[in-house]
Every structure is written in C-alpha cells, then in structure tokens.
N, C-alpha and C positions, 0 to 999 in steps of 0.2 A: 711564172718563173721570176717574173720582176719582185712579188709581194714576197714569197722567200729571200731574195736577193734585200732586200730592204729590211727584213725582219732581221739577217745576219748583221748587217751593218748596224741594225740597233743591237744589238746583243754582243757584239766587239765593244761601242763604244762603252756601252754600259759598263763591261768587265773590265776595260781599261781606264774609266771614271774611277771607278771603288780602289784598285790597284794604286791610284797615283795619287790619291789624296788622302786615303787612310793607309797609303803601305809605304812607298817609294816617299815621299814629304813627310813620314817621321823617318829621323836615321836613326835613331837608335833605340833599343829595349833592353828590358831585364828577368830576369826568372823569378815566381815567388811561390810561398808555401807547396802546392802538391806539383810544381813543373820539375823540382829536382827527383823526389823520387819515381814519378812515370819515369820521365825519359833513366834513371839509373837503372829501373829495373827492365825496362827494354832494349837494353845492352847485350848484343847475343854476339857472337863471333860468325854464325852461317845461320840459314834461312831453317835450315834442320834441325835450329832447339827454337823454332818457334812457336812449335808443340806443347810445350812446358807452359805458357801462357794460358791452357785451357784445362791445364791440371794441377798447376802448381797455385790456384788460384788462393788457397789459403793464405799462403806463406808471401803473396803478394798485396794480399789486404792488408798484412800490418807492415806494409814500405813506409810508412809515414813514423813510424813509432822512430826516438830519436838517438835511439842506441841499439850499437851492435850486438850489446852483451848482456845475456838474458831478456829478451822483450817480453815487457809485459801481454803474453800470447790474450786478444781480446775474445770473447766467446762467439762465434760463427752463429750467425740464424738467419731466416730467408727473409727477414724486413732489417737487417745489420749489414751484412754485405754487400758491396758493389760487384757482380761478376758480370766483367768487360773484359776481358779477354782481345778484344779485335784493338780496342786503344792500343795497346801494346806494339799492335803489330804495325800500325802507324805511324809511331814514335818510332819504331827501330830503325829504318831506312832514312828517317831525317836524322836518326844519329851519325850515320852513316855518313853522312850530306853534313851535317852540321856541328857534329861533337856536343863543347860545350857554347857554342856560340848562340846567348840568345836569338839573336836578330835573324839570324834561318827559318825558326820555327816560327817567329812573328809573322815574317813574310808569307810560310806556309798558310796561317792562319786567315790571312788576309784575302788572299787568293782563293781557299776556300769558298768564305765570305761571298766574293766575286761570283766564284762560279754556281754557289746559291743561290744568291741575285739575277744570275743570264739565267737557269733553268727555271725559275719563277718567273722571267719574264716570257718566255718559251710557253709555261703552264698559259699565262694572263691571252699571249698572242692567241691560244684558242679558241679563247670566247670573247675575248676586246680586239679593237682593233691595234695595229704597232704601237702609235700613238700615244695611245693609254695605256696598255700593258707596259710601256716602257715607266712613265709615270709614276705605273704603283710600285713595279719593280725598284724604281730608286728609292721610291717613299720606302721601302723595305733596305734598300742598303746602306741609307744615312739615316735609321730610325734614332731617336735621340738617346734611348733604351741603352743602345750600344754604348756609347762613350765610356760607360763605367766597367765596361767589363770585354768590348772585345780585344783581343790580342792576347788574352790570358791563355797560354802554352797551354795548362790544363784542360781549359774549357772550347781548346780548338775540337774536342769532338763532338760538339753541338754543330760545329759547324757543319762537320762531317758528315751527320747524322742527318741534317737538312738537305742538304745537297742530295744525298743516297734518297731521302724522303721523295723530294719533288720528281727525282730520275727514274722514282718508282711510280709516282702518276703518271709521267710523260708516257713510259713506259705502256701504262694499262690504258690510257688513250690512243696509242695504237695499235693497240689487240684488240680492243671496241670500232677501232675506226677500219681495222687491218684481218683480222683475226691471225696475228703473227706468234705463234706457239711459241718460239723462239724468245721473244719480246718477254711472253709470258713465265717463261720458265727464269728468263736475266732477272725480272722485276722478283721474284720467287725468290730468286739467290741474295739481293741487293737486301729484301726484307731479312732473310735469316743472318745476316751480317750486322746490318743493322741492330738487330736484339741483342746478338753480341758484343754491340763497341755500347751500345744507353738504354734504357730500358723506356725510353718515353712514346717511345712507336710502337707499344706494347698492342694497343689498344686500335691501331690500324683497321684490322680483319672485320672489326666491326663497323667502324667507320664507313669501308670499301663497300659493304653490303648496303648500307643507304646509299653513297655518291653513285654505285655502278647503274644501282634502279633508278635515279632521279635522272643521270646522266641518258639513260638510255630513253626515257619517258617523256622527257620534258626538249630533250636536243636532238635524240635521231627518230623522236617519233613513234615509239615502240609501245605493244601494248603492256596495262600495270601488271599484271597477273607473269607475264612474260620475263619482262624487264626483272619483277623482284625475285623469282626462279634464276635471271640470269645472275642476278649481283650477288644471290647465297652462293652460288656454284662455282663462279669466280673469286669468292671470299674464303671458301672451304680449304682451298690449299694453303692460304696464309693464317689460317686459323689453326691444323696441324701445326703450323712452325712455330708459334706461338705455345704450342702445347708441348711440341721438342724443348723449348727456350725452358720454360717451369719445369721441367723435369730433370733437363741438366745442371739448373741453378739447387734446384730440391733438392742432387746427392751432394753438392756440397756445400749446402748451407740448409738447415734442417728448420722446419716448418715451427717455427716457439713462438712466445709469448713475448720475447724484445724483440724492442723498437724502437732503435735509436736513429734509424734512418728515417721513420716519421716519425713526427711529432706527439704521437697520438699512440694510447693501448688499443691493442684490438678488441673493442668496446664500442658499441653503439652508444654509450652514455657516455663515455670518452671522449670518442669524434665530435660529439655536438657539443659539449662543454669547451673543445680548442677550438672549435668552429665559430664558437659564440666570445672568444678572447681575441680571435683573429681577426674581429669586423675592421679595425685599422689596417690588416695586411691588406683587406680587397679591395680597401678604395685606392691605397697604392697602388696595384694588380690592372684598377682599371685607369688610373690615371698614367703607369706606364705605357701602358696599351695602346690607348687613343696618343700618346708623341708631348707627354706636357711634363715628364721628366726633367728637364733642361729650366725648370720652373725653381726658384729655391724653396725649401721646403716649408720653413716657419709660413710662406703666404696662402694658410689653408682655404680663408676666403675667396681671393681669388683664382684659386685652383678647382673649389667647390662652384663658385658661379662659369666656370669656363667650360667644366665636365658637362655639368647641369645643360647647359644652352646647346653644347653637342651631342651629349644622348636625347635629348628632345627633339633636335634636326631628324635625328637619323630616326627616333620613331615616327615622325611625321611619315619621313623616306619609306620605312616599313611599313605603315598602313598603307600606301598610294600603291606600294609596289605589285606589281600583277600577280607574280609567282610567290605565294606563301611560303607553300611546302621547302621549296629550295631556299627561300632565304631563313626560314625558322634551322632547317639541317644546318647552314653557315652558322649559323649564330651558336649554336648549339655546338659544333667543332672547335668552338672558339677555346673553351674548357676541358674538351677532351685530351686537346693537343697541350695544353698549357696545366695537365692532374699536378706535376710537381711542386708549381706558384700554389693552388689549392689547398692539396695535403699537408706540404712540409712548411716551405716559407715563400713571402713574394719576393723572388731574386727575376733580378732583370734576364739573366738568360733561361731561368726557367719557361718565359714564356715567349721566346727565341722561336721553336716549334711553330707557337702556333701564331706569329705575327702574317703569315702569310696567307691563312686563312681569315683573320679577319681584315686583313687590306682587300681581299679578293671579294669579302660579304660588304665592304663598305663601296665598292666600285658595281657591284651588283644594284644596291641600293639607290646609287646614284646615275649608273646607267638609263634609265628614262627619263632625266631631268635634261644630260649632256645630249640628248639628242635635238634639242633646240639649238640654234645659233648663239644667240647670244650669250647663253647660260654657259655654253662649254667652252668658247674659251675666257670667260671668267672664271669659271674653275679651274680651267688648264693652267692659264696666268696664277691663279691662286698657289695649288700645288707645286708649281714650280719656284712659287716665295719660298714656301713651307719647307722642300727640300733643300734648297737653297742655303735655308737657317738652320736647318738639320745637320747638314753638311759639314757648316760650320762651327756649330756645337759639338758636332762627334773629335773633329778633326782636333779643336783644341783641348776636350778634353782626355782624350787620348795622349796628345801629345806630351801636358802638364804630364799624365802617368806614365809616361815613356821614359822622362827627366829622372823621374824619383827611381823606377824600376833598376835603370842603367848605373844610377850613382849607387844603389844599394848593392849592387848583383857587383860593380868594380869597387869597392870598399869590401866584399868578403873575398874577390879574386887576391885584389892586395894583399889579405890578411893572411893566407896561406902561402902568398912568395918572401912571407917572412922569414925568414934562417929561426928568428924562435920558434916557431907552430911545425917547421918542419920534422917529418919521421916521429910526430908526439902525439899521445892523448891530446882532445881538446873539450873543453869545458861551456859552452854559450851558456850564461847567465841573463836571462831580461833580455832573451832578442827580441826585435820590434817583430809582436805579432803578424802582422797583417802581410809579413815578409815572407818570416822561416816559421811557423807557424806550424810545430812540430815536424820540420823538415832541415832540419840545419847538419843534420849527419849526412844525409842524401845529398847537401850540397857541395860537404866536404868528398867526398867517395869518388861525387861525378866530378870533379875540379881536379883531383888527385888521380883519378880512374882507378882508385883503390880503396877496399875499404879493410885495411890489414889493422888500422887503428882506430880505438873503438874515440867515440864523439858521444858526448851528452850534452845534455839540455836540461836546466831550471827556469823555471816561472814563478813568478809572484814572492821572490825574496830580495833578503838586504843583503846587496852585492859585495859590502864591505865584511859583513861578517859571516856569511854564507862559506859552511865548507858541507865536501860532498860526505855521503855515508860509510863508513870506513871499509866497505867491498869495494869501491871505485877508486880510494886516495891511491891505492898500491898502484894504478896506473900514471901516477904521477901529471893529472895533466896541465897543459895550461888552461888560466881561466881569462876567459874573453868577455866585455862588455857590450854593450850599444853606446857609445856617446850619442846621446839626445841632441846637444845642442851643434857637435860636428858633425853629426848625421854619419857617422864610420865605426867602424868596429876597435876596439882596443885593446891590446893587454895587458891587464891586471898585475902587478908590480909582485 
C-alpha cells in the first residue's frame, strides 16, 4: 500500500514539474502555418457533424491551400494524403474552450506532454524501481529535442498519440499480469483511435508480438514455445485493426505511384539512392536522440567525439549486459517507433515516439551497473545534472519562440481590426514563411469566423510591382506586406 502510495506522489509531482515550467512560466503563445487551418476546419456547431471528419476527408486535405476560390484541387494517393480524422475531433472541443485564443491550446499541449511523462513513468515503475523510473521519466519530459518544437498546436497530436501509446502498454500489462478482458478490449479501442488521429503506431501489432513473448519469458517466467503462441494471439486483434486502418485509408486515397509524403519513388533503387543522400539526416537522428541538440550546430567535432565516447559506453553496457535477446528487441524499437525520422526527414518530433523506448533500453543497459552503491548514486547525481540542463534549455528555448509566435499571431489579429481589411478581399504578399506557411486564409476565416471573403497568397515576388492575374483583381483586394524590419504586417499604399 505504502509503495503505491509513493509511486502516486512521484507521478503528481512529475506532472506538476512539466506543467509549471514548460506551461504555466511561459505566458504567452502564438499560432503558426498548419494550427489555423486544423482548428478552422474543426469548427462544428454539435457533436453530430462529427461524422463528416471521417468522410469529408478529401475536401479537408487541401485546408491549407490559401484561397477560397477555385483551389487548386491536389491529386489524392495513399503515400500523399494525411487521413486523421480523430485530430479533428480534438481540436473541436478546445475550440469550444478556446476559440481563437492561442495560449488554451498550448496549455493543452503541455499537459498532454505531462501526462505522457506520468504514464512512462507508470510503464518505467514496472520494471525499475520509483526512484529511477521517476529519473527517466523526467529525462523524457525535459528531452532537449523538445525546445524546438513542443507547443506547436499542430503537432499537439504526437503528444496525443504518445500518451494513448504508453496507456496502451499499461493497459496490456495488466491483461498479462490480470487477464482483464475489459483492459484488453479499452487497449483495442485506444489503438484503432490511434491510427486514426497519426499513422506512426502503424506498426505496433508487430511490435507487441515480440514484447508480449519476451515479457512473458524472461519476467513471469513462461515457457518460449508458450509465450510466442501467447504474444501472436494477443497481437492478432491489433493486427485486424491495422488492416481496417489501410482499407479505409485505400478508398480514399487510392494505392499510385506519388509521393510526396515520402521522400522517396516506390523503388528499391530509389530508397537506397535517398538513403545514401540522407547519411547527414542519421547522425542528426542520432545525436537528437541521445539529448546533444541543445549543442550549436557548426561544432561537428565536438558533437562527433561526444556521440562517439557514448555509443562506446553503452556498447560496453551491451556486451556485460545478461539478457541479449531483450536488449537487442530495445534497441531494434528504437527505429520502428521513430520510421518517419528514417523514410521522410530527421524532424525532432518525428522521433517523439520512440524517445521512450530508448530511454527505457538505456536504463536497461545500465541497470546492472546502478546496483552497486557507489555507482548509482553517481549516476543518479549525474542524471539529475543532465535533467537539470535539459530543463533549462527547453524552458528557454521555448520561451524565446513563445515571444516571436505571440508578436506575430497579434500583428495579423491587429491587421484585421483595421476599418481598411474590413468586409474586403485580402492579398498576403511575402508572408514570413515559417509563420503562415500556405495558411494565411485559415487565419483570416478563424479570426473573422468567417470565410465569406476570399484571401490569397503570393511567394517569391516583387512586392512593389506585383499585381494579381486578372481573375482575382475584380475582387478588389487589399494587398498586405510583412515588414522585415518591424516584424508586423502592413498595408500596401
């Protein structure tokens, strides 16, 4: 009773750690490229056109395109489109909650976050003791990885998607430990949700059929022959859903030859020729991974000798370590969970997934060393630095992008409480990409809550002599700038 009681109390403070230094100590945020039109197009009036999110998904992939009038409709195929459907349904109730007020959805975001972190430390308390699980859980919620990208509205459903992830282990932990049918059917539902809001848990079902055999073989003792019977049998149902998932994406996005969602033609002699352009993306991939982002980047040197002396540790760590099999499967998850860094590009939250698998393979690793005295708590001391600085590095670099998000996102609120822009055509010429990023119509529609007037978008011209193609002048609109050096939107004389 007491060890429960204790493991809750690490798992409050944990949650209210991540809460209060990465949510509540920034005040303020802002919206950028794909957060206007999610939350615009998850605008419903009743829970009963929620429906339309898992059918209308066509006409919801091109929300980003940056005119109302005539879009240019992009061609549908099963490696082009995103069908997520369940993001939708997430965004809608904090519309609800939130409107258009960045800083709701941030908080959202955060809290997620948080309770990613408590249910990984939940996972960790099974096999470590509070102590440590608490540890890696934080090494996981102040990764340095994050500064660059958590908080991004769009990208709250990794977060999502993590949380539902680990509640689906906890879950099949105590159907193994329980046989609670019930358990088993929640963990069932949690995955086919899951496929529906990201596609990166695709690959779970397989996964689950090695963890359920090793789990059962190596921790409760079970024979091999038994156990691997048990973990196909246990993986069967989520292998069905997985097969529901490609079938409903199939009818509406149809099985071709683009690809623009990877990088790569469906070619064998394709993938290895991007695979062999990409050797700069994976030592990025693995220098994000191991926590040495927070490094500036021109110092290749010493970001090479630091990797170098820590994948050398840790092979040591893996040849001493007793159990092969289970630590090779870790190691080997580490890429399963993290396919989108691989295939497409190294983006820090592509490999979001799978940070908690390999925090969990490196505390495996180092679990027979920490059981000496002296050793653990010099590691504990250690890690406790590391998080420490982690901490600190998230916290400001977040915050720097909180500054810029908020001035940008009230520089376009301004620009629409203009009496010019009002009830008008509007024109964005040269918006700062990295902002509205084919999304500047979505931002007008959800700011106005209207999208009765149409809004366009140019790139890459000269702003002074630039006029539109004589189908759009007739809407007369105004044309808007970025000033560079006031960092605000302008109107054009």
């Amino acid at each position: 009773m007491m060890m429960q009681y204790k493991k809750h109390v690490y798992a409050v403070g944990l949650f209210l750690l991540v809460v209060v230094i990465l949510g509540f100590c920034i005040p303020t945020w802002g919206f950028k490229t794909d957060d206007w039109g999610n939350i615009w197009q998850s605008i419903t009036s009743s829970m009963s056109e929620w429906g339309r999110f898992f059918v209308d998904c066509k006409s919801i992939e091109i929300f980003n395109h940056p005119c109302n009038i005539s879009p240019a409709q992009q061609e549908q195929a099963f490696f082009c489109g995103l069908f997520r459907p369940m993001s939708f349904l997430y965004y809608a109730p904090q519309y609800w909650l939130f409107g258009s007020c960045a800083y709701g959805y941030f908080l959202t975001t955060i809290v997620m976050h948080a309770l990613a972190s408590v249910t990984f430390f939940y996972v960790l308390a099974h096999f470590f003791t509070c102590a440590w699980a608490f540890l890696g859980a934080s090494f996981f919620a102040f990764h340095p990885s994050l500064g660059r990208w958590l908080g991004w509205v769009s990208a709250q459903t990794y977060q999502i998607e993590l949380f539902v992830l680990l509640m689906i282990i906890l879950l099949l932990l105590y159907v193994l430990n329980r046989r609670s049918y019930l358990a088993y059917v929640l963990a069932l539902v949690l995955f086919a949700s899951n496929l529906f809001l990201r596609e990166q848990t695709f690959f779970l079902p397989l996964w689950l059929m090695g963890a359920i055999a090793l789990y059962r073989y190596y921790w409760k003792r079970r024979g091999g022959g038994q156990s691997v019977f048990y973990g196909i049998a246990l993986s069967l149902p989520f292998l069905g859903t997985s097969a529901f998932y490609i079938f409903q994406r199939l009818r509406f996005f149809p099985l071709t030859a683009k690809t623009t969602t990877l990088t790569f033609e469906p070619t064998w002699a394709s993938f290895i020729n991007r695979m062999i352009e990409r050797k700069y993306d994976f030592v990025t991939y693995v220098v994000d991974m191991f926590g040495f982002s927070w490094m500036p980047g021109n110092n290749q040197l010493i970001k090479g000798v630091v990797l170098v002396s820590v994948v050398f540790m840790l092979l040591l760590l893996f040849r001493r370590y007793g159990y092969f099999i289970p630590a090779l499967f870790m190691a080997a998850s580490i890429p399963l969970f993290s396919w989108p860094s691989l295939l497409m590009h190294a983006q820090p939250r592509y490999m979001y997934m799978a940070l908690p698998i390999f925090i969990a393979f490196v505390m495996m690793l180092l679990w027979p060393l920490i059981h000496q005295r002296t050793v653990r708590f010099f590691v504990a001391f250690l890690v406790m630095l590391v998080v420490g600085a982690h901490g600190f590095f998230v916290f400001t670099t977040m915050h720097k992008r909180s500054s810029m998000l908020a001035m940008v996102t009230d520089s376009f609120i301004t620009l629409l409480k203009n009496p010019k822009t009002d009830h008008k055509a509007l024109c964005f010429i040269n918006p700062p990409a990295e902002y509205f990023q084919a999304g500047s119509a979505q931002a007008v529609w959800l700011l106005r809550a209207s999208d009765q007037y149409p809004v366009y978008q140019v790139d890459g011209v000269d702003a002074t002599t630039y006029q539109l193609e004589q189908q759009y002048q007739r809407h007369n609109p105004v044309y808007i700038l970025w000033d560079e050096q006031a960092q605000k939107f302008v109107i054009r004389d």
